[in-house]
C-alpha positions in Angstrom: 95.7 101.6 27.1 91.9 101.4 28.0 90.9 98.9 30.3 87.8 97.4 28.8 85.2 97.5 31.3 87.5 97.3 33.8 89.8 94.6 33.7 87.0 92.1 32.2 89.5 89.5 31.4 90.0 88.8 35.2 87.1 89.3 36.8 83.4 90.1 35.9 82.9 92.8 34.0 82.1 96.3 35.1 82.6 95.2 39.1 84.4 97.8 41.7 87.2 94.5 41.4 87.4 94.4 38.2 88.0 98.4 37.8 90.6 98.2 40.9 92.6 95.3 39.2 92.7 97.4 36.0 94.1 100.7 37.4 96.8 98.4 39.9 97.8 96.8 36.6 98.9 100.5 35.3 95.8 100.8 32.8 95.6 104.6 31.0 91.7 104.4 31.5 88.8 102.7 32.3 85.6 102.3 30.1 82.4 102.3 31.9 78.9 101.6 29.8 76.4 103.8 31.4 72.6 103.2 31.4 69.8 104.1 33.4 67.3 103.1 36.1 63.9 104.2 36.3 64.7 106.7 38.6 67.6 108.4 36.5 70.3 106.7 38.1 73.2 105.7 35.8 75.0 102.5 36.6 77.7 100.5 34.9 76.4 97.4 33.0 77.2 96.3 29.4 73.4 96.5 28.3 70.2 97.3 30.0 69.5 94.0 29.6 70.9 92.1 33.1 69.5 88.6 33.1 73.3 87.5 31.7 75.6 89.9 33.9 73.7 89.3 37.5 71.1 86.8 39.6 67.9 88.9 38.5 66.9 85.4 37.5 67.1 84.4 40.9 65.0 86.8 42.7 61.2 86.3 42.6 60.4 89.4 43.5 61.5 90.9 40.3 59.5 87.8 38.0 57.3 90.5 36.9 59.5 92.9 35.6 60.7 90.2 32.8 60.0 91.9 29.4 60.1 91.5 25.7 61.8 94.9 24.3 63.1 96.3 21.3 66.4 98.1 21.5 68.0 99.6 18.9 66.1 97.6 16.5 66.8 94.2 18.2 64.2 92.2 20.1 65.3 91.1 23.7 64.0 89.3 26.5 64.8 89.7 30.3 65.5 92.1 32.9 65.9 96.1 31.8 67.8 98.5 34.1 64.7 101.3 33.4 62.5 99.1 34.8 63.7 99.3 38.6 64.5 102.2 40.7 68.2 102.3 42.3 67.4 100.8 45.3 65.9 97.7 43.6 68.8 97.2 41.2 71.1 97.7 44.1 69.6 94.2 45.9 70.9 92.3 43.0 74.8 90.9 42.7 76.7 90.9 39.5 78.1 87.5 37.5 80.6 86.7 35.2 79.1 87.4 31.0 81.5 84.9 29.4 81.5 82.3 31.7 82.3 79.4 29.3 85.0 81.3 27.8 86.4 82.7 31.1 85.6 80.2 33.7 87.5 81.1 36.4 85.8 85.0 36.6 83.1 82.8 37.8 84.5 82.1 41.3 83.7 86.1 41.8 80.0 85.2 41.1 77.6 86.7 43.2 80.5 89.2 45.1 79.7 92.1 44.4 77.0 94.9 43.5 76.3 97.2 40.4 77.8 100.6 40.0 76.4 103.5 40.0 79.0 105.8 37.8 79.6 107.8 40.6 81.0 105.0 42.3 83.1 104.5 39.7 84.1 108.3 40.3 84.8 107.2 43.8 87.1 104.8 42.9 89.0 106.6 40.2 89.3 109.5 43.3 91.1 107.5 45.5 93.5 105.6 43.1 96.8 106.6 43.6 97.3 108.2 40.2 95.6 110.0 37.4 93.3 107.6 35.7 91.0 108.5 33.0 87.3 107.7 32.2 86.5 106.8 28.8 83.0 106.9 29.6 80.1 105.2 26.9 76.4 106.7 26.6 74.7 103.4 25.7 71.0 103.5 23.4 70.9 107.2 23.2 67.6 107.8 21.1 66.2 104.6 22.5 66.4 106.3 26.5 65.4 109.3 25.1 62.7 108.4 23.6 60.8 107.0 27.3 62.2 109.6 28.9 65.0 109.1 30.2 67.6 111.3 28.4 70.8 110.5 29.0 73.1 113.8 28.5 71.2 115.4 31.6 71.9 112.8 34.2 75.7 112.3 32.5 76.5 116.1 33.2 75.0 115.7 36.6 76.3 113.0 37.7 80.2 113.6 36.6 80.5 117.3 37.6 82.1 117.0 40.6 85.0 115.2 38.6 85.4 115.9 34.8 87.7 118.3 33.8 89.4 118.8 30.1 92.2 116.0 30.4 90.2 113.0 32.5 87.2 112.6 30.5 85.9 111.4 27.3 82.7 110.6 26.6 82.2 108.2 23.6 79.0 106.9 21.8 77.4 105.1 18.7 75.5 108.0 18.0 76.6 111.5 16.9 73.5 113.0 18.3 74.1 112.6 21.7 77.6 113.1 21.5 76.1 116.7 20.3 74.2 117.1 23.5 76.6 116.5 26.1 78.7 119.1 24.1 75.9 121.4 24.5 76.0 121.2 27.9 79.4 121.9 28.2 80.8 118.9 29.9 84.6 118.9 30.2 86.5 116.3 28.3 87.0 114.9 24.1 84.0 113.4 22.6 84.5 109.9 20.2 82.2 108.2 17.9 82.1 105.0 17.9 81.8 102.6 14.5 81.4 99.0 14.1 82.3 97.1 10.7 78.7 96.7 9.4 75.2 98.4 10.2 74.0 102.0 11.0 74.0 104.2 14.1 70.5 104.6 16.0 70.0 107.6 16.0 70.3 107.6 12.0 68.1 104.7 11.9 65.6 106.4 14.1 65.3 109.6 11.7 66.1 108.4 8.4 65.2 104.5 8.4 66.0 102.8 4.9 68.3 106.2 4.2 70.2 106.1 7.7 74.2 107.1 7.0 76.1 103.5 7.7 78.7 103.6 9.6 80.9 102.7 6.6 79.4 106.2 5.5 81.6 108.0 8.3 84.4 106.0 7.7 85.3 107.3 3.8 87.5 110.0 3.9 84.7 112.7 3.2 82.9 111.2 6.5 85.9 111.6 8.4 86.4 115.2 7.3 82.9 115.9 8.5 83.1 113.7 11.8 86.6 116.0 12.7 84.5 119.3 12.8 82.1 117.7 15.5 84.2 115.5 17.3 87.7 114.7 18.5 87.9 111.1 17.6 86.6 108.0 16.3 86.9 104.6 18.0 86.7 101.1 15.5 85.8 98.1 15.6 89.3 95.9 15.3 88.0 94.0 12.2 88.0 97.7 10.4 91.6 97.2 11.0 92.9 94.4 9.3 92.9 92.6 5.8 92.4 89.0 5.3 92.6 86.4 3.1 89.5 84.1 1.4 90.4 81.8 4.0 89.5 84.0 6.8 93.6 85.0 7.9 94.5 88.1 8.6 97.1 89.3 5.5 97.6 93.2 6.7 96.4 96.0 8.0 94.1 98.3 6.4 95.3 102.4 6.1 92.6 103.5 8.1 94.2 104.8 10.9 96.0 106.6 8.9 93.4 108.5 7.1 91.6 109.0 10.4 94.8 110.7 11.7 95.2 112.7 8.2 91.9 114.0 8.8 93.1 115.4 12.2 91.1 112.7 14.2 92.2 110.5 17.2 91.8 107.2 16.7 91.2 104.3 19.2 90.3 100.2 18.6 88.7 97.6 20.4 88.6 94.9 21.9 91.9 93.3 22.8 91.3 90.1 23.9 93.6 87.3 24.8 91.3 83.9 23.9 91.3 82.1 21.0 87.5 83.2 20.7 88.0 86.6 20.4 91.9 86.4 17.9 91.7 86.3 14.4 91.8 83.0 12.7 96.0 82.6 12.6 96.4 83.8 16.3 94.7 80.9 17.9 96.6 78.3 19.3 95.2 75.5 21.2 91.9 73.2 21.0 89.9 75.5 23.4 88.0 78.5 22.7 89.2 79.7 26.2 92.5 79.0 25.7 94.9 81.9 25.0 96.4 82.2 21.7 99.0 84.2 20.2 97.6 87.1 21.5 100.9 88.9 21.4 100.9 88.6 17.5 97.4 90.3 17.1 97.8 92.8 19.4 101.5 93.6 18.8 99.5 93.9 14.9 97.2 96.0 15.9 99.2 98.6 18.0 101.7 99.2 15.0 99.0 100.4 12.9 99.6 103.7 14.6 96.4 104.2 16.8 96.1 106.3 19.9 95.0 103.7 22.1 93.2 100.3 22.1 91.1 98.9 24.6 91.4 95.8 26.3 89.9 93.2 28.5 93.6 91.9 30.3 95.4 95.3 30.7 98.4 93.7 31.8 98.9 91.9 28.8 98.4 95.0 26.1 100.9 97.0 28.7 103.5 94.3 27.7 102.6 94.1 24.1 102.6 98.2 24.2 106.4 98.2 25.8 107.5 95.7 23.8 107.1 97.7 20.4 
């Protein structure tokens, strides 16, 4: 069991709180996203984009630093990590993502400071058991491409800690994937795939021609992806059937022709709100209100994957011992 971000459904996502709540919960692992500053520093936000996950907004001495971008094909406004050097990016305090959907994460508003990943390395050091990092190389082609390759900085920056059975390093794009390879970092390498859409780094080289992602997922994609990597990691909707009306019906055999092509195979995100559950899990009036998460994830974790990630860790630990 991965602990999405830390354990996102409690507190705000990728703080040092929400990482220590996942691992005294009994989480497997921990998922950091890992992007740059303008001085090469990785840190652990969701996106580059911070205007929703801290008070940037609130300090005037960064007003000029407010952009327009386009990242991975989308156009976004705000605050970008590669705009400020460390020691800038460490004067701001993180905030809860979700707040209308989780509002009590937002009483941690404003606690705490971003991560640098090796902080999180800190904190995995002096837990009191083995914890892994399942560790995500965010907008690959996109950092590369001002200069701020990521591979380089990841090897640097986990040497001291990654060895063969702590690490995995997972991305949307192959390419990079590739690279850290190349630089022999310890640890398994997974692509991810979402339900719809193409990779980056495919879109950046081939445009209109760009492999999708469905592509990777047909069974000669998956005998291609096993020779480069040790396992693919899905979007949850590539995991279940449903009906016209939107219900889930089933599950699809994916998994199983992921792990007959000699792939691991991992899922995500298991999350507890009516929001995030498929149409006949939710229960309740609220969009915050937890449904029958139980149902979906107990669903989900039959299909036989490896592992599944997950913003309340306690709550997929109990689904996993009750199968």
């Amino acid at each position: 069991m991965i602990a999405h971000r830390g354990a996102s459904g409690y507190r705000p996502e990728h703080t040092a709180a929400a990482y220590v709540l996942a691992i005294s919960q009994g989480a497997d692992a921990v998922e950091p996203d890992l992007v740059p500053t303008k001085d090469g520093v990785l840190v652990v936000r969701h996106e580059n984009e911070i205007s929703e996950t801290t008070d940037v907004a609130r300090h005037p001495e960064f007003a000029d630093l407010r952009a327009t971008k386009s990242i991975d094909g989308v156009e976004l406004t705000g605050w970008f990590t590669e705009d400020f050097t460390w020691a800038q990016l460490s004067t701001l305090r993180s905030r809860e993502r979700l707040g209308a959907v989780r509002p009590g994460n937002t009483r941690f508003d404003g606690q705490q400071g971003i991560l640098r990943l090796v902080d999180l390395v800190d904190l995995l050091k002096a837990a009191d058991r083995r914890v892994l990092m399942v560790a995500e190389l965010k907008h690959a082609t996109y950092f590369e491409s001002i200069g701020l390759p990521l591979p380089p900085l990841f090897a640097r920056d986990i040497a001291r800690w990654a060895m063969p059975d702590n690490l995995v390093v997972e991305s949307f794009e192959q390419t990079v994937l590739g690279q850290v390879q190349e630089l022999d970092v310890p640890g398994r390498v997974t692509f991810l795939a979402e339900a719809a859409g193409a990779p980056a780094d495919q879109v950046a080289r081939f445009g209109a021609g760009a492999r999708t992602y469905a592509d990777y997922l047909t069974d000669a994609g998956l005998a291609q992806l096993v020779t480069a990597v040790d396992g693919v990691s899905v979007e949850k909707a590539l995991l279940v059937e449903k009906d016209g009306a939107g219900s889930v019906t089933g599950t699809t055999d994916l998994v199983e022709r992921a792990r007959s092509s000699g792939l691991e195979i991992y899922t995500w995100t298991l999350r507890a709100e009516n929001q995030f559950l498929e149409k006949n899990f939710r229960h309740g009036a609220r969009a915050r209100d937890l449904g029958h998460w139980e149902r979906e994830f107990d669903l989900i974790m039959r299909t036989g994957v490896d592992g599944v990630f997950a913003d309340q860790p306690d709550l997929a630990l109990r689904a996993r011992a009750a199968l």
